[in-house]
C-alpha positions as CSV (number, residue, x, y, z in Angstrom):
1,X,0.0,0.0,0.0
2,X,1.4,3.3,-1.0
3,X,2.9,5.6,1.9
4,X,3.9,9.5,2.4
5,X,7.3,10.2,3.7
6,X,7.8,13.5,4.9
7,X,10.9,15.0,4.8
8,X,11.3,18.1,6.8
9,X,13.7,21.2,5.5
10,X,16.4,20.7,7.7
11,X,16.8,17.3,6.8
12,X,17.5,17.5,2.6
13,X,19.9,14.2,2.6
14,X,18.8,11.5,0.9
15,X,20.4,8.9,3.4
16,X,18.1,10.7,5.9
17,X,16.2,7.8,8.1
18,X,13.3,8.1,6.8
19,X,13.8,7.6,3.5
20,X,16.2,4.8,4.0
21,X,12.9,3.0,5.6
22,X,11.2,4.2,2.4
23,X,10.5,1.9,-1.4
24,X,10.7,3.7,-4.3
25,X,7.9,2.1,-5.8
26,X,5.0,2.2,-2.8
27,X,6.3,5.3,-1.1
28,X,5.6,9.2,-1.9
29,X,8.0,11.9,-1.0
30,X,6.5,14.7,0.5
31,X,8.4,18.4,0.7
32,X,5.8,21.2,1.7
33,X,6.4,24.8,2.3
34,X,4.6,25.7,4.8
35,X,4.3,29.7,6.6
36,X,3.8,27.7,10.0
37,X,7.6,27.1,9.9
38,X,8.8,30.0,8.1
39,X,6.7,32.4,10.4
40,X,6.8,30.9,14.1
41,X,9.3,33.4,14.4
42,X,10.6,36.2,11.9
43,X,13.5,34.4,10.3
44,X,16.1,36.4,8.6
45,X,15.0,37.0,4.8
46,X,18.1,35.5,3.6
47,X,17.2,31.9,5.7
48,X,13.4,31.3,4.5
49,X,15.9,32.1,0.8
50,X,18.2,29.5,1.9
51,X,16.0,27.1,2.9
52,X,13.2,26.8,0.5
53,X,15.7,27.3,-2.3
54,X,17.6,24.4,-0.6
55,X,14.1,22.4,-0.7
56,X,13.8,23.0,-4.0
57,X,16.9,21.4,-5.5
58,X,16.6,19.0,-3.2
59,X,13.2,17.5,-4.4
60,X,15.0,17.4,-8.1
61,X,17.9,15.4,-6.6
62,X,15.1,13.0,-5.8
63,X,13.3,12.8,-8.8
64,X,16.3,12.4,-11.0
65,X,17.2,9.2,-8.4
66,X,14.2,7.7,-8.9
67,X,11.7,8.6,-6.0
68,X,8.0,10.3,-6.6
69,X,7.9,13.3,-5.2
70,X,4.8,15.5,-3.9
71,X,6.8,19.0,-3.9
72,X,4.5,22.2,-2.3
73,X,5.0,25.6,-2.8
74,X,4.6,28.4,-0.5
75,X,2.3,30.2,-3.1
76,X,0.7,26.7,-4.6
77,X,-3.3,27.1,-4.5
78,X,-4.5,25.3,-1.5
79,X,-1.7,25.2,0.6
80,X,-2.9,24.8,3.9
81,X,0.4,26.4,5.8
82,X,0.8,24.0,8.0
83,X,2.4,20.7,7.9
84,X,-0.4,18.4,9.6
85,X,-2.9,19.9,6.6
86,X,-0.2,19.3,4.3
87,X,0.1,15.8,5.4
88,X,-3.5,14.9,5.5
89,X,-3.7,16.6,1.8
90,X,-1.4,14.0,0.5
91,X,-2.5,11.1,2.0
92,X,-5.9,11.8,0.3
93,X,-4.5,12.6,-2.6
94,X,-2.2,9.4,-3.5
95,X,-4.8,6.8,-1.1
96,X,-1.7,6.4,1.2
97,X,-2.5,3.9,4.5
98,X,0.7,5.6,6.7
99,X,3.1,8.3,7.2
100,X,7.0,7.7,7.7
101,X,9.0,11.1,9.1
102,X,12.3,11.7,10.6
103,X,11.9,12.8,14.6
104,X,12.0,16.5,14.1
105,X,15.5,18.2,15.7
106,X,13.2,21.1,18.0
107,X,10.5,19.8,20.5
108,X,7.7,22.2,19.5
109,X,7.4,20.1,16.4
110,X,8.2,16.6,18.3
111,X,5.2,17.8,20.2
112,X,3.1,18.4,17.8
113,X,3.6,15.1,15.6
114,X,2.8,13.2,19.3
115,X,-1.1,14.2,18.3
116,X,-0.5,12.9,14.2
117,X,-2.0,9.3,14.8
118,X,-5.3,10.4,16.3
119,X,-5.5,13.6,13.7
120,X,-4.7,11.7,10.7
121,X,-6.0,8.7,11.0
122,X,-3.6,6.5,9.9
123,X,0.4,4.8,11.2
124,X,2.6,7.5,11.6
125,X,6.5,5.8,12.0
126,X,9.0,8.0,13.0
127,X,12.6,7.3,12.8
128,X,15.3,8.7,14.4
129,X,18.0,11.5,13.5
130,X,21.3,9.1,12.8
131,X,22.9,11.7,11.3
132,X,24.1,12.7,14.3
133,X,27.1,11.2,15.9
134,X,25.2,10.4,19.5
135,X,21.8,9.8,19.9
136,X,19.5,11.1,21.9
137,X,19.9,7.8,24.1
138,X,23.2,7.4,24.1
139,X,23.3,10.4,25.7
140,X,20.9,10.2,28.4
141,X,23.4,6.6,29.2
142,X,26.3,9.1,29.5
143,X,24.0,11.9,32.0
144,X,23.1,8.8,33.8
145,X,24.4,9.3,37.6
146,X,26.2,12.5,37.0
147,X,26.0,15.4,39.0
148,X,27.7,17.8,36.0
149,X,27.2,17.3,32.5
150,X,30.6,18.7,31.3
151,X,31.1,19.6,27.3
152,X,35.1,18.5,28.0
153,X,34.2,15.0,29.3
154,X,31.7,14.5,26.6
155,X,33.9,15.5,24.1
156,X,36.8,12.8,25.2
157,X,34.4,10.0,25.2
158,X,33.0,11.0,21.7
159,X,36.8,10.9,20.5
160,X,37.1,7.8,21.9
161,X,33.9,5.8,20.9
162,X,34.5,7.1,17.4
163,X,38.5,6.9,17.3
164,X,38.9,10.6,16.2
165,X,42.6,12.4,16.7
166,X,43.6,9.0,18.5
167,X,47.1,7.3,18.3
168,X,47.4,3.8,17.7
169,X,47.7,3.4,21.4
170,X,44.0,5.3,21.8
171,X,45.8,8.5,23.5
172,X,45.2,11.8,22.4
173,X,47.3,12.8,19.4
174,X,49.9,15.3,20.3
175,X,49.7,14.2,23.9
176,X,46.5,16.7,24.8
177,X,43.0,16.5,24.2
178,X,42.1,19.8,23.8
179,X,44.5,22.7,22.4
180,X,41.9,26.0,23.2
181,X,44.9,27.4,25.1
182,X,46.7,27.9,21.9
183,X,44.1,29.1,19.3
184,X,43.0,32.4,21.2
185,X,45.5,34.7,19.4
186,X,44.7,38.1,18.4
187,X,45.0,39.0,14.5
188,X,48.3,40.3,13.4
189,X,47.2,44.3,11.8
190,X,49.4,44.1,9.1
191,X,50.1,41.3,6.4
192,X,47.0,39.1,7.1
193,X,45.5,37.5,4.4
194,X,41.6,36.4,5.2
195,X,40.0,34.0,2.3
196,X,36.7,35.1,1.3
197,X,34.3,32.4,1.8
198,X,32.2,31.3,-1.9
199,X,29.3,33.2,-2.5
200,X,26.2,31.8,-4.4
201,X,23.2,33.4,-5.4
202,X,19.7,32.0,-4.0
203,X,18.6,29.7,-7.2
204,X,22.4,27.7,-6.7
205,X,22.0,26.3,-3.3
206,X,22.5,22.8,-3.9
207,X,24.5,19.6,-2.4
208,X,27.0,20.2,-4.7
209,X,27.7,24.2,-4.1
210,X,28.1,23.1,-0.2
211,X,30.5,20.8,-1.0
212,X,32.5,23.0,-2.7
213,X,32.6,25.4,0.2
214,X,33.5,22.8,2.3
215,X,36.3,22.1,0.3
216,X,37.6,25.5,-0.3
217,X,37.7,25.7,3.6
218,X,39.4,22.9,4.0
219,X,42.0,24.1,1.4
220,X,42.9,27.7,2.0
221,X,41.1,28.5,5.7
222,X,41.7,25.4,7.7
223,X,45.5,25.2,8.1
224,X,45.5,29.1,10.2
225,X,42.0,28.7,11.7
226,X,43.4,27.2,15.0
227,X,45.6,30.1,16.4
228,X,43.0,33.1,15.6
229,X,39.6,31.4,16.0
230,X,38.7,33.8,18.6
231,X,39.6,36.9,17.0
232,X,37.2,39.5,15.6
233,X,37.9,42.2,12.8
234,X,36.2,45.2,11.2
235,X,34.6,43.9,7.9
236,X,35.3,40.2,8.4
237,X,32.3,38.3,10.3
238,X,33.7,35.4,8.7
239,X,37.7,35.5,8.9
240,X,39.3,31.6,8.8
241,X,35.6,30.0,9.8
242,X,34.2,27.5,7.7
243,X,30.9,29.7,7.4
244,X,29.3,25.8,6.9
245,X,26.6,25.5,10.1
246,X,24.2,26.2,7.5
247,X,24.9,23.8,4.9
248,X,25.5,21.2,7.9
249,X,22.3,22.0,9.6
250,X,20.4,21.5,6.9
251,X,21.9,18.4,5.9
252,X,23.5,19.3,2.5
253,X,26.6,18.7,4.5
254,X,27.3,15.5,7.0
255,X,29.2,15.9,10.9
256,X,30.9,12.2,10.0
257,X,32.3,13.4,6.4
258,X,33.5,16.9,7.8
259,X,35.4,15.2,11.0
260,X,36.7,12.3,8.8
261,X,38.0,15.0,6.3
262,X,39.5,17.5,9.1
263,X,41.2,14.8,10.4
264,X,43.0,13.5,7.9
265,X,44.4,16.9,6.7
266,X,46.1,16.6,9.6
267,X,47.4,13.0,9.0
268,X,48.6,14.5,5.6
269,X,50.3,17.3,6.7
270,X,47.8,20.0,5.3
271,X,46.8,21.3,8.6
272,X,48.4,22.1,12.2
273,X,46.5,19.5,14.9
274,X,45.2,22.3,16.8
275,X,43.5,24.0,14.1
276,X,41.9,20.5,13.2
277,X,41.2,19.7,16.8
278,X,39.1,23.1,17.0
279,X,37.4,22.3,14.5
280,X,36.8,18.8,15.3
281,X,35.6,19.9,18.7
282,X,33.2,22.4,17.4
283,X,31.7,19.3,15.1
284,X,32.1,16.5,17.2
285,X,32.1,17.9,20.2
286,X,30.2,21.0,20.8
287,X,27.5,20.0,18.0
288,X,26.6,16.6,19.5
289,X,26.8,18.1,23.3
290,X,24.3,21.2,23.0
291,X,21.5,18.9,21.0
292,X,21.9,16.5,24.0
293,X,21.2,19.1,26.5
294,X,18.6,20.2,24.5
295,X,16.9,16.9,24.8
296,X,17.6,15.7,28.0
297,X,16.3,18.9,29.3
298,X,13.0,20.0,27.3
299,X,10.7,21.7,27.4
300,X,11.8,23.0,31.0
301,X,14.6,24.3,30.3
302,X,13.6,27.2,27.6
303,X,12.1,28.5,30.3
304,X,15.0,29.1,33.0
305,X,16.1,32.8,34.4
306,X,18.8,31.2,37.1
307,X,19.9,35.3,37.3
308,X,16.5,37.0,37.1
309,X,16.8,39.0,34.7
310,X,14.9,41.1,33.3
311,X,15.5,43.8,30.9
312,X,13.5,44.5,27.5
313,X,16.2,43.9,24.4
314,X,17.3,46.8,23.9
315,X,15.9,48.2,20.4
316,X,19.2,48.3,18.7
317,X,19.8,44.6,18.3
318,X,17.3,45.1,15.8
319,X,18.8,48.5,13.9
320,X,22.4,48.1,14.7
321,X,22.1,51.5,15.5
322,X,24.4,52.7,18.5
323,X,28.0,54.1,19.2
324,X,29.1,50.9,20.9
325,X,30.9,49.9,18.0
326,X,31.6,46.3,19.2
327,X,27.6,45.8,18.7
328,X,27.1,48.1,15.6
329,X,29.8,45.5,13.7
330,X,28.2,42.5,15.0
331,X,24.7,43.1,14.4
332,X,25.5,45.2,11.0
333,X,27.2,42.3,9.7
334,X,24.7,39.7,10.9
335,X,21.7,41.8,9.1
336,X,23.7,42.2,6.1
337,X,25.2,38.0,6.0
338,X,22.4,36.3,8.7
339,X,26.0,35.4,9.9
340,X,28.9,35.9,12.8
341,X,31.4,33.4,13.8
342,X,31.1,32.2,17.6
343,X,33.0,34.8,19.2
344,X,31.2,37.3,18.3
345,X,27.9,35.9,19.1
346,X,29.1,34.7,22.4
347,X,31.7,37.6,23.4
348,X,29.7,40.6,21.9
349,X,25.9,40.3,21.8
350,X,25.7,37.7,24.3
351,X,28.3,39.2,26.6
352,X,26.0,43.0,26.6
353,X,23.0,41.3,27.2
354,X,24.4,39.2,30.0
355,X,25.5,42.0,31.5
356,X,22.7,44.4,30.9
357,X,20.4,41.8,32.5
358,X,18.2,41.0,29.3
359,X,15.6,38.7,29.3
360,X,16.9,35.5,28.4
361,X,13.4,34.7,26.1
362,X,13.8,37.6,24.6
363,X,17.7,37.3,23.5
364,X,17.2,33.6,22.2
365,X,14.0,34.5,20.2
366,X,16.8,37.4,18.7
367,X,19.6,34.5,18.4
368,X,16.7,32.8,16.5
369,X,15.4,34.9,14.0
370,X,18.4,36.8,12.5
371,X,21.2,33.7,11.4
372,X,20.5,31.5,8.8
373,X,21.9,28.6,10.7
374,X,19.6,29.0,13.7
375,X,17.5,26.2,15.0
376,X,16.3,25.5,18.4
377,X,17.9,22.9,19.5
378,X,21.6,24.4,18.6
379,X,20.3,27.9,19.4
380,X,18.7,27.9,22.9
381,X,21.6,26.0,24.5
382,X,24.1,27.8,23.2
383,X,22.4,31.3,24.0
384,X,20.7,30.6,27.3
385,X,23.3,28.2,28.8
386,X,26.8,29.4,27.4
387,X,25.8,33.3,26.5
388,X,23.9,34.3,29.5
389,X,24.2,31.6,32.1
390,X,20.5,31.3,32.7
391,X,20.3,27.6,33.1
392,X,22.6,28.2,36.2
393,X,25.2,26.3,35.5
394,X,24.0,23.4,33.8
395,X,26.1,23.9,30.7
396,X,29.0,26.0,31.7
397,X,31.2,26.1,34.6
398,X,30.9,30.1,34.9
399,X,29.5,33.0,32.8
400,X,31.3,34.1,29.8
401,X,31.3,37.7,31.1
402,X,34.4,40.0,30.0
403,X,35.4,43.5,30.0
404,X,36.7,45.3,27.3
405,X,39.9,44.6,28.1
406,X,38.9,41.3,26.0
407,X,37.2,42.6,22.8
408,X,39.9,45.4,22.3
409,X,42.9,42.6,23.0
410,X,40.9,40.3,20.4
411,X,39.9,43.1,17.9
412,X,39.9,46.4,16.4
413,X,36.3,46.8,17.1
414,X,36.5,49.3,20.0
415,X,38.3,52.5,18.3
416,X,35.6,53.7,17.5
417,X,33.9,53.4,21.3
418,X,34.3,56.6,23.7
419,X,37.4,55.3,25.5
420,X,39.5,56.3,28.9
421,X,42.9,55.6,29.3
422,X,43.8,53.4,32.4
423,X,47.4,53.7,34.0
424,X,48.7,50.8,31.9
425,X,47.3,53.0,28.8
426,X,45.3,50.5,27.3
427,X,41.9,51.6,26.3
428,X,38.9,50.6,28.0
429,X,35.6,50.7,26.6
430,X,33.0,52.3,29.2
431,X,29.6,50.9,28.6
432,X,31.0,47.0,29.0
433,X,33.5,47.9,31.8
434,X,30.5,49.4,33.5
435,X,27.8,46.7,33.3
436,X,31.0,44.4,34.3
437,X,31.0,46.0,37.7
438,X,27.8,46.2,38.2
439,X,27.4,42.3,37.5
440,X,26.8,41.0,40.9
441,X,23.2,42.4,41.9
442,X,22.1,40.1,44.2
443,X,19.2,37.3,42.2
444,X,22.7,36.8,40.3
445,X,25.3,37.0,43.2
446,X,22.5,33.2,44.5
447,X,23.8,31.8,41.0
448,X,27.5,32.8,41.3
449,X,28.1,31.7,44.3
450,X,26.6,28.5,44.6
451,X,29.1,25.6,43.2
452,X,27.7,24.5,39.7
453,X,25.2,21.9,39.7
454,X,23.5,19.8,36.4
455,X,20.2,19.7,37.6
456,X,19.1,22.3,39.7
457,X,19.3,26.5,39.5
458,X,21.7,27.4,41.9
459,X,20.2,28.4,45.7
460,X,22.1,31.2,48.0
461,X,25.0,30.3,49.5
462,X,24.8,28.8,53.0
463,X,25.2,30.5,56.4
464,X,28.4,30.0,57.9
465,X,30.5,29.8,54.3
466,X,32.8,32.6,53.3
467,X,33.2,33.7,49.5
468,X,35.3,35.9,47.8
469,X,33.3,38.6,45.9
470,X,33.7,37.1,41.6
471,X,32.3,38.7,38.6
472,X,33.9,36.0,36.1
473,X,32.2,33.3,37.3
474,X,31.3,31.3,40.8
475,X,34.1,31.3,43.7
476,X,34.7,28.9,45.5
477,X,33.6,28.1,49.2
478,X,35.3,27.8,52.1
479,X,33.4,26.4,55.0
480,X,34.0,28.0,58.2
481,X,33.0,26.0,61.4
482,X,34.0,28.2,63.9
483,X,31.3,31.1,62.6
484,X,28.8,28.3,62.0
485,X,29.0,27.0,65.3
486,X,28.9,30.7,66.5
487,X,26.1,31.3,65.2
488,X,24.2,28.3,66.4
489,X,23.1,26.9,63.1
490,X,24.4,23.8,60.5
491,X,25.8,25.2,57.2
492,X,22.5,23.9,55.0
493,X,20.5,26.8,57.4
494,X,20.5,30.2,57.1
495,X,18.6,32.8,59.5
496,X,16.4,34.7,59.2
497,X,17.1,38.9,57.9
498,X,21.0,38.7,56.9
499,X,19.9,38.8,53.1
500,X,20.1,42.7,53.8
501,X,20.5,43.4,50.1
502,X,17.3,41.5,48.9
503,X,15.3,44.0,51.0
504,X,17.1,47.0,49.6
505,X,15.9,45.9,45.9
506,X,12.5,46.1,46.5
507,X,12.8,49.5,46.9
508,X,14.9,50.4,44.4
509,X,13.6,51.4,40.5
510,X,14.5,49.2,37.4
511,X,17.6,50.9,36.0
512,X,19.6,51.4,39.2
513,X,18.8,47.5,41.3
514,X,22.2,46.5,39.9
515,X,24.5,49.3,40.3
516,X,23.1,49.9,43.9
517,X,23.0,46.4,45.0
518,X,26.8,45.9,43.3
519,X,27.3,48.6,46.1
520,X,26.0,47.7,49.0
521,X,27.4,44.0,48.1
522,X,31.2,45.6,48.6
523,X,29.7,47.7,51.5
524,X,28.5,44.5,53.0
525,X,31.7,42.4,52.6
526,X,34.1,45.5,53.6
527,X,32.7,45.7,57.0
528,X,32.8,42.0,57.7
529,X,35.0,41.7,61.1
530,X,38.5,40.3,61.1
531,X,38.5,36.4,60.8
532,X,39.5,34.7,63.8
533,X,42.5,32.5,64.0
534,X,40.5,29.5,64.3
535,X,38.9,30.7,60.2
536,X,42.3,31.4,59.2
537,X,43.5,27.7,60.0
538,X,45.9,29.9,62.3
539,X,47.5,31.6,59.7
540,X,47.1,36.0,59.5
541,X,44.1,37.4,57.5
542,X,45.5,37.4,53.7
543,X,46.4,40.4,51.3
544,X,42.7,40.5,50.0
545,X,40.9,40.2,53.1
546,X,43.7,43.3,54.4
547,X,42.9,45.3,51.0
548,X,39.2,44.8,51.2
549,X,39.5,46.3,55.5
550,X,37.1,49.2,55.7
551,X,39.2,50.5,59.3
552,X,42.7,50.0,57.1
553,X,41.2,51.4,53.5
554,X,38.5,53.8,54.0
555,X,39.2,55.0,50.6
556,X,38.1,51.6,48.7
557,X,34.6,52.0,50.1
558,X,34.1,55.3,48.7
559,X,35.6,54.4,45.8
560,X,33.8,51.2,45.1
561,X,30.7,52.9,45.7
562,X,31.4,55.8,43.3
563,X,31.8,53.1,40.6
564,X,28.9,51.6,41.3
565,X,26.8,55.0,40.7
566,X,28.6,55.9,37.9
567,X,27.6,52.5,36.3
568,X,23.9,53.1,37.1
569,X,24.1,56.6,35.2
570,X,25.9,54.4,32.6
571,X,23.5,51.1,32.0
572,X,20.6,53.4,32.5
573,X,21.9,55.5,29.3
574,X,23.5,52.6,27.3
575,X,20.2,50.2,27.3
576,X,17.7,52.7,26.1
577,X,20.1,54.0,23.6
578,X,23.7,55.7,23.4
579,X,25.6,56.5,26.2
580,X,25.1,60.5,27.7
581,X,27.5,63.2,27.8
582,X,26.6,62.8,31.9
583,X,26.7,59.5,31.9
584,X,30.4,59.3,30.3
585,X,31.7,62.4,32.3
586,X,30.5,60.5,35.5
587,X,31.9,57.7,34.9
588,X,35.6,58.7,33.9
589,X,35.7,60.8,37.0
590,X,36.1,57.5,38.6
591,X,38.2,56.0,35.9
592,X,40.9,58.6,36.4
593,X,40.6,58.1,40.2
């Protein structure tokens, strides 16, 4: 009896499960173009282009191997827009007894194909994704029984279960397994020479075209995209990236061909092992880890805040249109290329918005709509978990917060930014530096400090454990008994009224909660008394606890707290729109201090 096999339009290989499952003679293909999936949210022009023109070519491929195909057009008269009434069409159409499909990669869709037996009538066999190198059960085997669900532990096991970068002996080639320490080296300024990546226009996006740029990268990119995959330049969102997470995630390219091809460029000299092994992370690592997470924790985990926050996007993610010109770069390039290369996602608009304290559903629906290689389940782990650390912890170790001390040492994007000189005369770019102090407001400070954990958001620290003030990332406790036992309580308790800062921010407006809480945070931990010997292990009070003395440095209070207000007048300025005369002026009167 003849059948309909969907295919979906991010999975255009004709090895895909489903049609592997599938007869030539007794099975219909079914593509559809539906607006339920090119409007659930409002994709970048250029990646409804992409994909429906990558549809297209890919329903000829089919044809000329032999298959029947049932190809819909967006504009074809009586398309339904969505793919259930698309479905249900061309069963009636071709008298077909049962639907085969591919599990779909996002869960809104998994979801909705969970109700396709009782709506349509009729078998509905779905097969899963093997195009990915672990599968959505072998990695609930690995989470099983651990407390964190490291990337770097992942990564090793995938290396060894598929015996990638290995030596005959199964160690690590080169002796390490991961060589991020040496590929985070600024651009040279003079005598760089950056390939462009292959353009094509809309009607040639086909199998072959993405092969090509595969190769090309492989060729001329890949040997120097180990030392300055990190680095950031004016005009080149792309630099020595492959640019192919489009191609890949729509299945015109295959994770297993691009590792096995990586790999042995190495083997035959054409590229350095830690350019290859970057790569190779990013692919077999990275890749397979974030749709894991994705899996193991939907539909909960779209919806974590583990810092609270709060803030509307600011408008300019949309226009580009600000004097920060870290942002304007980023987001100018990615309107113009639905592109930018990790760093700049991560370390530009996902640093500012962690640090502004944006809604995390509002920066993922952003991530979402404006890059052509955007789907959920690669999007909303990488931007809620690594960008702005709102699954507290669950994905990375500590936020990916940095001043901009980091994007000038990486770039030439802050020029161009109003800039203060610091004693070691490097320039510092105020809006960043500012939000960077003011990090630590107290719903984040409960995250922070609290050690990491896989399956939980992060609670406030417990009474009786002292920690060091961090705005990279979460510090680590020390218990101390003697204060415990002092205050009569076990170190799982905590009293009653010492979260003093809590009841400041209810009376505090929007703009300023951070700033002032930032302040009374130092305030708070200035004053603490001197620790006892018994705290100390017997050994004198150390050079921060002595520097951080409010009786010894009177002058670091007031300080502290003046940078904290000027960081208020700052963020208040910056996230409605560009930075104030007043708010600048305030805050290099402190930067000069």
């Amino acid at each position: 009896m003849t059948a309909v096999t969907l295919v979906l339009g991010d999975q255009l290989d004709p090895a895909i499960a489903a049609l592997r499952a599938s007869d030539r003679g007794d099975h219909v293909v079914l593509l559809a173009e539906v607006t339920a999936e090119a409007e659930y949210v409002a994709h970048h022009p250029q990646k409804i282009t992409l994909v429906f023109a990558a549809m297209r070519h890919f329903a000829a491929e089919l044809h000329a191997a032999g298959w029947s195909v049932d190809y819909i057009a967006l504009d074809d008269p009586g398309n339904t827009g969505t793919l259930q009434g698309e479905v249900i069409r061309a069963l009636q159409r071709h008298d077909a007894g049962s639907v085969h499909v591919t599990e779909p990669g996002e869960w809104r869709l998994a979801h909705e194909l969970d109700d396709w037996p009782r709506a349509l009538g009729v078998p509905v066999y779905r097969h899963a994704d093997d195009r990915f190198l672990c599968s959505r059960e072998a990695f609930e085997r690995w989470t099983a029984g651990r407390r964190l669900l490291r990337m770097e532990d992942f990564y090793r096991g995938m290396r060894k279960r598929h015996g990638v970068l290995l030596d005959a002996d199964g160690r690590p080639a080169g002796g390490r397994w991961n060589y991020d320490r040496d590929n985070r080296q600024p651009l040279p300024k003079d005598g760089l020479d950056i390939p462009e990546p292959p353009r094509f226009v809309p009607d040639a996006i086909t199998r072959a075209e993405a092969e090509r740029a595969r190769d090309r990268f492989l060729a001329h990119a890949l040997p120097v995209f180990g030392d300055d995959q990190d680095a950031m330049r004016t005009g080149a969102p792309g630099l020595f990236h492959s640019v192919l997470s489009p191609y890949l995630n729509l299945g015109l390219l295959g994770a297993r061909d691009l590792v096995a091809r990586a790999e042995q460029a190495w083997r035959d000299g054409r590229a350095p092992l830690n350019a290859v092994e970057g790569f190779v992370r990013q692919i077999l690592g990275w890749r397979e880890y974030v749709r894991g997470v994705y899996w193991h924790t939907m539909p909960e985990y779209a919806q974590r805040n583990a810092l609270d926050q709060h803030r509307p996007l600011p408008w300019f993610y949309w226009t580009g249109d600000t004097d920060m010109h870290c942002l304007h770069e980023t987001i100018a390039g990615t309107q113009r290329h639905a592109y930018a290369h990790h760093i700049q996602r991560l370390m530009v608009t996902g640093n500012f918005a962690l640090l502004a304290g944006i809604e995390p559903a509002e920066v993922c629906e952003w991530y979402l709509v404006v890059y052509a290689d955007a789907y959920e389940w690669v999007e909303l782990p990488n931007t809620l978990g690594m960008a702005l650390f709102a699954d507290g912890g669950l994905l990375g170790s500590k936020p990916c917060a940095a001043s901009g001390k980091y994007i000038h040492r990486m770039s030439d994007l802050l020029p161009a930014l109003p800039v203060q000189r610091e004693r070691d005369d490097r320039p510092r770019c105020l809006p960043v530096q500012c939000l960077v102090l003011a990090l630590p407001h107290a719903p984040a400070r409960a995250a922070l400090e609290q050690p990491p954990h896989a399956h939980a958001v992060p609670q406030p620290r417990p009474h009786g454990c002292r920690t060091a003030p961090s705005i990279m990332g979460a510090s680590r406790r020390v218990p101390c008994p003697a204060r415990a036992r002092r205050a009569g309580v076990t170190s799982s308790a905590r009293p009653q009224g010492r979260n003093t800062v809590t009841r400041r921010l209810a009376r505090l407006g929007p703009i300023t909660q951070a700033s002032s809480v930032a302040a009374s945070w130092r305030r708070d931990s200035i004053r603490s008394r001197r620790p006892c010997a018994a705290e100390s292990g017997g050994r004198k009070p150390g050079r921060a606890w002595r520097n951080a003395s409010c009786s010894r440095r009177p002058d670091k209070l007031r300080a502290r707290c003046s940078r904290s207000a000027a960081s208020a007048c700052l963020m208040s300025s910056t996230i409605s729109g560009r930075p104030s005369t007043t708010a600048i002026t305030s805050s290099r009167s402190w930067l000069a201090a």
